[in-house]
N, C-alpha and C positions, 0 to 999 in steps of 0.2 A: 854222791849219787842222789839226784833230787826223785822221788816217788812220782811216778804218774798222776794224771785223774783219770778216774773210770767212772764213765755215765753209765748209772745202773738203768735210773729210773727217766729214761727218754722217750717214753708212751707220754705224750699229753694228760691222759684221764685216768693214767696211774699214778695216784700219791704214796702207795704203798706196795710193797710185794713183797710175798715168803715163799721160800724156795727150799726143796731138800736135794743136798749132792749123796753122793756113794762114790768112793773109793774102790774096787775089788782085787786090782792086780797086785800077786804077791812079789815083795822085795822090791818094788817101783818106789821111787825116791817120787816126792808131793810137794806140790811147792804153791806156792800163793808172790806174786814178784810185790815188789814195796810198792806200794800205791796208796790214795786216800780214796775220799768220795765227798759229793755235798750232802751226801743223805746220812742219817742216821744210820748205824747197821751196828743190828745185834747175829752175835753169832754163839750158837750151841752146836756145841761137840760132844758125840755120844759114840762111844769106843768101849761098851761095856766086854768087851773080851781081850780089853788092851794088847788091840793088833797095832795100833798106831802107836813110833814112840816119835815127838818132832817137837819143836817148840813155836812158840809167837813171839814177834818182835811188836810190842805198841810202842809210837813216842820213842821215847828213849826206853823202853823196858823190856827184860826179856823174860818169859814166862815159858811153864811146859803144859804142856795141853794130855787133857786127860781127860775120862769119859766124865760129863756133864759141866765142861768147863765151859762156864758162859760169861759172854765179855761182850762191852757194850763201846762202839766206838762213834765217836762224834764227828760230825764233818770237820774235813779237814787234818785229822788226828791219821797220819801214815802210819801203816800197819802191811804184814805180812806173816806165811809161817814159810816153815821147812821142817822136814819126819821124811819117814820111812815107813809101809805097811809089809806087815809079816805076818800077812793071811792068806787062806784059799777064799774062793768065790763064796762062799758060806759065810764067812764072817767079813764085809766088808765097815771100813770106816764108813762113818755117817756126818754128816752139818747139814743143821738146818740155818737158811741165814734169813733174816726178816731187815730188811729194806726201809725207812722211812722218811717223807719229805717234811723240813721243817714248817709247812702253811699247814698239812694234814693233823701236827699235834697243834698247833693255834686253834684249828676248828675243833678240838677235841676236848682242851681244856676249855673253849669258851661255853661248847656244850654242857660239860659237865664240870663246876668249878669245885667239887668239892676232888679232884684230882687235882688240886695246887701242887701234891707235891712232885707233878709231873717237873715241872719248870726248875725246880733243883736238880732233879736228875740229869735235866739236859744239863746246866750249865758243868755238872760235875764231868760229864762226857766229853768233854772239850781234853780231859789228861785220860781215856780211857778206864773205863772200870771193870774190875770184877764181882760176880757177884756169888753170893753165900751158896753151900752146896742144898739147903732146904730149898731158898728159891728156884734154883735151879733146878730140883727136882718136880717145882712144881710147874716148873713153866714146858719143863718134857712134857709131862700131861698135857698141857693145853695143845701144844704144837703135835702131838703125834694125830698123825693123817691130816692132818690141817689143809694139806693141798688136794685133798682130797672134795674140801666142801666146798660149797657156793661162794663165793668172795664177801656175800654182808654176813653171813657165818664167819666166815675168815675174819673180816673187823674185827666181830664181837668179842676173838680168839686174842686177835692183836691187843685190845684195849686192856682185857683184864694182864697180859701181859705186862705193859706198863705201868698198871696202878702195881704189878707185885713187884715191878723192879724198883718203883720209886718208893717202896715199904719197905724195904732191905734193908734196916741199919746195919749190916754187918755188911754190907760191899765195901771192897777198898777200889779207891784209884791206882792207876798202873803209873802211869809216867810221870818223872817231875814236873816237866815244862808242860803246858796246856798248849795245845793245837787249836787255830780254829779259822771255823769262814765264817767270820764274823756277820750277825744278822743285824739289822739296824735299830737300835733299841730309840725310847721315846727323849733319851735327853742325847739329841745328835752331836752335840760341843763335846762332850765328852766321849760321844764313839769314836768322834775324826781324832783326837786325842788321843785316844789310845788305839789306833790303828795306825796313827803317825810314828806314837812310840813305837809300835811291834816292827812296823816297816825300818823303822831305822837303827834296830837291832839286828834284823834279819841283813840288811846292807853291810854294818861294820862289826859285828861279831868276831871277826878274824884277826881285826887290831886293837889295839891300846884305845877303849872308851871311857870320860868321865860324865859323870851325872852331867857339868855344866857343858860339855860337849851337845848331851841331847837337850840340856835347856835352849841352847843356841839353835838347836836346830827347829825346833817347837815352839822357841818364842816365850816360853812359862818361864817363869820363877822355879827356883830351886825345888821350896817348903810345897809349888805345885804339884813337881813332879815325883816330890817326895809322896804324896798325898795320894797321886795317881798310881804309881806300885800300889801300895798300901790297897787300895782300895779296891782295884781291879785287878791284883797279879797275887794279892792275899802274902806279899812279899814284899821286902825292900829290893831297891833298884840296884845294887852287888849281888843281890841272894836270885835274883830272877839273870841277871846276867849272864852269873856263873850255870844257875841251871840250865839257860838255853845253850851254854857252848859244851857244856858236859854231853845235852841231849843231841846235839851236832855233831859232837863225839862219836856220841854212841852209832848213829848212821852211818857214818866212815866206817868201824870198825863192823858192824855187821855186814854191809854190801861192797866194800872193797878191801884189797888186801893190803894197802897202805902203811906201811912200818908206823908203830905205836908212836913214834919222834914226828912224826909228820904229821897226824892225824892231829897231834898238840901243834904244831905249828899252824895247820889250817884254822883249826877253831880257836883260837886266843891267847893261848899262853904260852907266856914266856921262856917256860922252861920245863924238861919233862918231868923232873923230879917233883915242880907244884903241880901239874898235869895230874901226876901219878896220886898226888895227895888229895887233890880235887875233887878225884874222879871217885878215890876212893871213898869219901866222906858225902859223895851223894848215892852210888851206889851200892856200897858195902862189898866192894870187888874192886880188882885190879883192871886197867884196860884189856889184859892179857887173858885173865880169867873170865868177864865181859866177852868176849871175842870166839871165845873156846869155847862158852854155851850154847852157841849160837851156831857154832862149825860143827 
């Protein structure tokens, strides 16, 4: 099951928006369907009476949500949840989610360059992240009533947000494989390169690929393409392989019901017993177990 795209931000003279939902009907099952976005999108969960019990799926990862669980998703990076609320109209679930277009942090870090570490954060967003529950707590503060003020109020509210998310050394990444809609950086040979790679993973995934498979198909040398994992995947070209057909995995088994034998046949391997060992030495679970978190 391939994720949608949802155009959040299709106002012209909107680079950014923050929004707060409410939840209130009791026993109503919550769903978010698999989808991406090209915008940046932070989301905060605030469930301080743990009425919501549901989880989120990023990438390939599956997480439980829980009051002030804040998660940062990159363009591109498909996501969704599912839960349950077990409230009255008194206590409903809350998210806030904040919206961002990649030219709106360009003109923010070119304004202020002592925000560098904005520009790691993005790229780390590309695998989804989480971030630490002090941040988290602080960036509640900045967001509550936020939709309440004037939009360049609002900015000022967004900006210190992201100088706290890209301070966080204690946020982890969520997914293995990195997601992305790739933005066009200054050395271009090397972006069609690895957008050539990505596409021609994303094409034969499902069969038997060798490294000299995708030299032929790229035209590089071996030691190149050795070079390019390395460089841009922070991985070799078997260890990024595997994580992508693991993380294709994981989509099969959260949005259809596909017997476990088949979900290995679709995404690469050979056989389900390596499937089973695969899967479990990236995710620390069985497919089976994987599957069941999720249901």
């Amino acid at each position: 099951m391939k994720p949608f795209i949802e155009n959040v931000l299709n106002t012209p003279h909107y680079d950014w928006l923050v929004r707060e939902y409410q939840c209130r009907v009791a026993n109503e099952e919550f769903s978010c369907p698999w989808h991406y976005h090209t915008e940046y999108e932070l989301v905060l969960y605030l469930d301080p009476d743990n009425v919501f019990s549901g989880n989120y799926l990023a990438g390939d990862t599956v997480g439980q949500i829980e009051d002030k669980t804040l998660l940062l998703y990159g363009p591109g990076l498909p996501h969704m949840l599912s839960g349950k609320l077990m409230s009255s109209e008194d206590k409903p679930h809350r998210s806030i989610i904040v919206w961002l277009k990649q030219h709106w942090i360009d003109k923010l870090q070119a304004m202020v360059p002592e925000a560098r570490n904005i520009k790691s954060l993005l790229e780390k967003s590309a695998f989804g992240m989480q971030f630490s529950q002090q941040t988290a707590n602080k960036v509640a503060k900045l967001l509550a009533g936020v939709e309440s003020l004037d939009r360049h109020y609002q900015s000022l509210r967004v900006m210190e947000v992201l100088v706290l998310l890209a301070d966080d050394k204690d946020a982890q990444k969520l997914s293995v494989t990195p997601y992305r809609i790739s933005q066009v950086t200054g050395d271009k040979e090397a972006h069609r390169k690895v957008e050539r790679a990505t596409q021609y993973i994303e094409n034969h995934f499902h069969a038997a690929i060798r490294i000299s498979d995708l030299c032929q198909a790229l035209h590089i040398s071996e030691s190149s393409a050795y070079r390019l994992f390395e460089k841009h995947f922070g991985v070799s070209f078997s260890d990024h392989l595997k994580q992508f057909r693991i993380g294709k995995a994981c989509e099969l088994l959260a949005n259809t019901q596909a017997p476990i034998a088949l979900v290995a046949e679709r995404t690469g391997f050979q056989n389900l017993s390596n499937f089973n060992r695969q899967f479990r030495s990236v995710k620390q679970m069985t497919p089976s177990q994987f599957r069941a978190r999720f249901e």
